[in-house]
N, C-alpha and C positions, 0 to 999 in steps of 0.2 A: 394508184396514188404514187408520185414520186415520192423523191427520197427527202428533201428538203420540206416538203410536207407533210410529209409523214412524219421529220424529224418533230415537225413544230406541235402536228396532232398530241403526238407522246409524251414532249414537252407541259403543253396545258395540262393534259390529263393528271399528269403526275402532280403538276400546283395544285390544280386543283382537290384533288387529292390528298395534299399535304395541309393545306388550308382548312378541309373538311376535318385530316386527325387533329389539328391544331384548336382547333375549335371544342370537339370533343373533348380535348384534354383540361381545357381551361375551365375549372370547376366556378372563375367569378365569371367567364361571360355565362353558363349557364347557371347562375344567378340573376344576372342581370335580363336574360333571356325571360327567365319564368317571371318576372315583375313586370315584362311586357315596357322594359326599357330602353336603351341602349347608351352606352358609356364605357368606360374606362378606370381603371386602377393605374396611375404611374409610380412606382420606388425608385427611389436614388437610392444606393447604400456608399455612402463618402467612403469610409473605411476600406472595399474593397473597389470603389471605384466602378460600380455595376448597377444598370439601370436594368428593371423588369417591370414589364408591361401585362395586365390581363386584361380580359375585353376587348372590345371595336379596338380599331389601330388608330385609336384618337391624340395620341400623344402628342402630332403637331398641327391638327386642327383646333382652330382658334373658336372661344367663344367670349358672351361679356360674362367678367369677373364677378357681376354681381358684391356682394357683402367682402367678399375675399378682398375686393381691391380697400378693405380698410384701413388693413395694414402699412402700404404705401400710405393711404387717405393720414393715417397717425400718426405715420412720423413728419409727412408734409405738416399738416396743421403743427407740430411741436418746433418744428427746422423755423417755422416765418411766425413762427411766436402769436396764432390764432389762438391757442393753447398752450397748458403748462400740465405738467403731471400733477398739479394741485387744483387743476378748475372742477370746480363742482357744477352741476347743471340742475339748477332749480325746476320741481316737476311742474309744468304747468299747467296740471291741474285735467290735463284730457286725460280721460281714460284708454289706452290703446289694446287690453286685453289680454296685457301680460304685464302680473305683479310686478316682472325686475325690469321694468320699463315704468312703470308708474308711481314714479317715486325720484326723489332728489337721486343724481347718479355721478358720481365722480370719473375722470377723463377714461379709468382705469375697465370702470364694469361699462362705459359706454360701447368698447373695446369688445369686452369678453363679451356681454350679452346682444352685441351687435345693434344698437341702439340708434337705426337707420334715420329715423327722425332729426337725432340731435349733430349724427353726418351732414344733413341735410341744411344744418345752421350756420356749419362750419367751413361747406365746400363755397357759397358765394362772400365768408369773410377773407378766404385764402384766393380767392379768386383766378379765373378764367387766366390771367397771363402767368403768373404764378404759380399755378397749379399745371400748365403744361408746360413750365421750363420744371419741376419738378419731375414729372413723368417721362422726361428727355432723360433728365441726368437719371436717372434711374433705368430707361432703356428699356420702360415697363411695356407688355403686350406688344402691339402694332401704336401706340403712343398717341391714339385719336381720342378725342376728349368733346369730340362735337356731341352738341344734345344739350338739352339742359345742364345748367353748371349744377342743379342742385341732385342729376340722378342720372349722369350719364355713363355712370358705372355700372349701370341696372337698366335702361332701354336704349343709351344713345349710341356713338360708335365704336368705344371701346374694346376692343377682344383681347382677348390673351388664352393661350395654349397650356395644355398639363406641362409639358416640358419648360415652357416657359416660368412657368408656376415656382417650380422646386431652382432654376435656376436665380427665380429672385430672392428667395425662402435662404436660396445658401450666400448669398452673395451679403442677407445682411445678417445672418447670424457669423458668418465668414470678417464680419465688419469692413466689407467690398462699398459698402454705399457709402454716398459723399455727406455725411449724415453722422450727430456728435453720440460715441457710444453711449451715454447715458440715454440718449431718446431709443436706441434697439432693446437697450437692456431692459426698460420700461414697455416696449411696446412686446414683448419674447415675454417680458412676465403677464403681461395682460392676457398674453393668450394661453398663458397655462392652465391643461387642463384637469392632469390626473400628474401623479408622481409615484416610484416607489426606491426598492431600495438601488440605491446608483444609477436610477437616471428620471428623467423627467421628458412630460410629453405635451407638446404645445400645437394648438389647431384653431383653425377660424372656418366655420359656414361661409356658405352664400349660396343665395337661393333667387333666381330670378321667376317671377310670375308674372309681368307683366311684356312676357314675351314665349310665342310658342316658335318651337317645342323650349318648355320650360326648361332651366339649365337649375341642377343645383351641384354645387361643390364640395371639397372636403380638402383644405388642403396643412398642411403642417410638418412636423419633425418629430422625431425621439432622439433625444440627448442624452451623453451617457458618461461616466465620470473616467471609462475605461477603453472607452473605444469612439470613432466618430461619429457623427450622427447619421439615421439612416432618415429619408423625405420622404412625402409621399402628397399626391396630387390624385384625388380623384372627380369625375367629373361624371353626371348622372343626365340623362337627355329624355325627360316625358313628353310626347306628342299632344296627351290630352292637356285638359285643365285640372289639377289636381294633388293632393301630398304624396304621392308615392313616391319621391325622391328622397325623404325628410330624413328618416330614420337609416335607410339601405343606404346610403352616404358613408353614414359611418361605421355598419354594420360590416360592408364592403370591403373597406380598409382594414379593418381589423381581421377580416379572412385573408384578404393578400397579405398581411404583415407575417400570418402565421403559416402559410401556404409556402411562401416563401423563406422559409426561416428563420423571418427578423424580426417576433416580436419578444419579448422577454416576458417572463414568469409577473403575472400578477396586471399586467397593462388592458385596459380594458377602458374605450373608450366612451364619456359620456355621453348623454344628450341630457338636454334640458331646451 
């Protein structure tokens, strides 16, 4: 064997190699491993300016947003005045299978409890031209919005990346977006989920099922009264048809939080 190929033989071996202990080492891809999944944990930590990565190297592969894109979806509907942080949305009366869905909802728990239906009300009053010069000026995903207007954030062309994710997350808690702060400050409180002493922790689901492999999310911050916030995007990829993403979402995140040394004493994140 020459020497030039030999060089290169050595080369692979050793990535390879490295890739193998790499893998080894990451206690969330063999999580995500044993659930027969495949995904990603991404952190920002603002403070020190350092991003960490566990799992698949999905950080700039693109998927759809699913429930996640609410948050854009919230402050759009508030910015063209479809909405007001005072509309209540009267229940009408279908059952959809979960109590905090079934029942009168104001703009706030449509928000927190992700209340896809009544997004659904709201995406053809803000409408198709409107709703993608908002997702311009926001600079969101790959910025495609074909599909249905009323669920194209869930099967039509929209995608967006974990790294993507965290840099929209900071751009409007940063008050980077072209958007009046009273509508972030309302939509950052809607997504709060847990609090303790000196800081608060804010997050939004999304969960696509009418697409395989199924995508579910987990994307949000921790705010802190002492230090900057640290983000976190994670993203869960099942092959089959099925819940296995539901819970390991956020179970996920709160092991990278601690893995990594960012989470504080007492944070402990819901589900419901």
């Amino acid at each position: 064997m020459n020497r030039p190929v030999l060089a290169i033989a050595v080369f692979l071996t050793l990535l390879t190699s490295r890739s193998l202990a790499e893998e080894a080492s990451d206690p969330i891809l063999e999580d995500i491993r044993a659930l027969g999944l495949t995904g990603c944990v991404l952190l920002y930590d603002s403070e020190t300016r350092t991003t960490i990565q566990y799992g698949d190297s999905f950080a700039d592969s693109a998927f759809t947003p699913a429930s996640t894109f609410k948050v854009p979806h919230a402050l759009i509907a508030l910015e063209t005045g479809v909405v007001t942080d005072t509309t209540i949305f009267p229940w009408d009366g279908i059952e959809r299978g979960w109590r905090l869905w079934d029942r009168d909802l104001g703009f706030a728990d449509a928000i927190h409890y992700s209340a896809i239906h009544l997004f659904q009300q709201i995406a053809p009053k803000i409408g198709r031209e409107r709703m993608q010069q908002w997702v311009d000026r926001f600079d969101y995903g790959n910025g495609e919005i074909s599909g249905d207007i009323d669920l194209f954030w869930v099967d039509g062309g929209l995608r967006v990346t974990p790294r993507q994710q965290l840099d929209f997350l900071q751009q409007m808690v940063n008050g980077k977006l072209p958007v009046k702060q009273e509508y972030v400050d309302f939509v950052s409180g809607s997504m709060l989920i847990t609090k303790g002493d000196g800081w608060t922790a804010h997050a939004k689901t999304g969960r696509a099922i009418r697409v395989l492999p199924q995508v579910g999310w987990y994307i949000g911050w921790v705010e802190f009264e002492e230090r900057k916030p640290i983000y976190f995007a994670t993203v869960l990829l099942d092959d089959e048809d099925g819940p296995k993403i539901k819970r390991p979402r956020l179970d996920l995140t709160q092991k990278a939080l601690e893995k990594a040394g960012l989470s504080v004493p007492g944070l402990a994140l819901p589900y419901y």
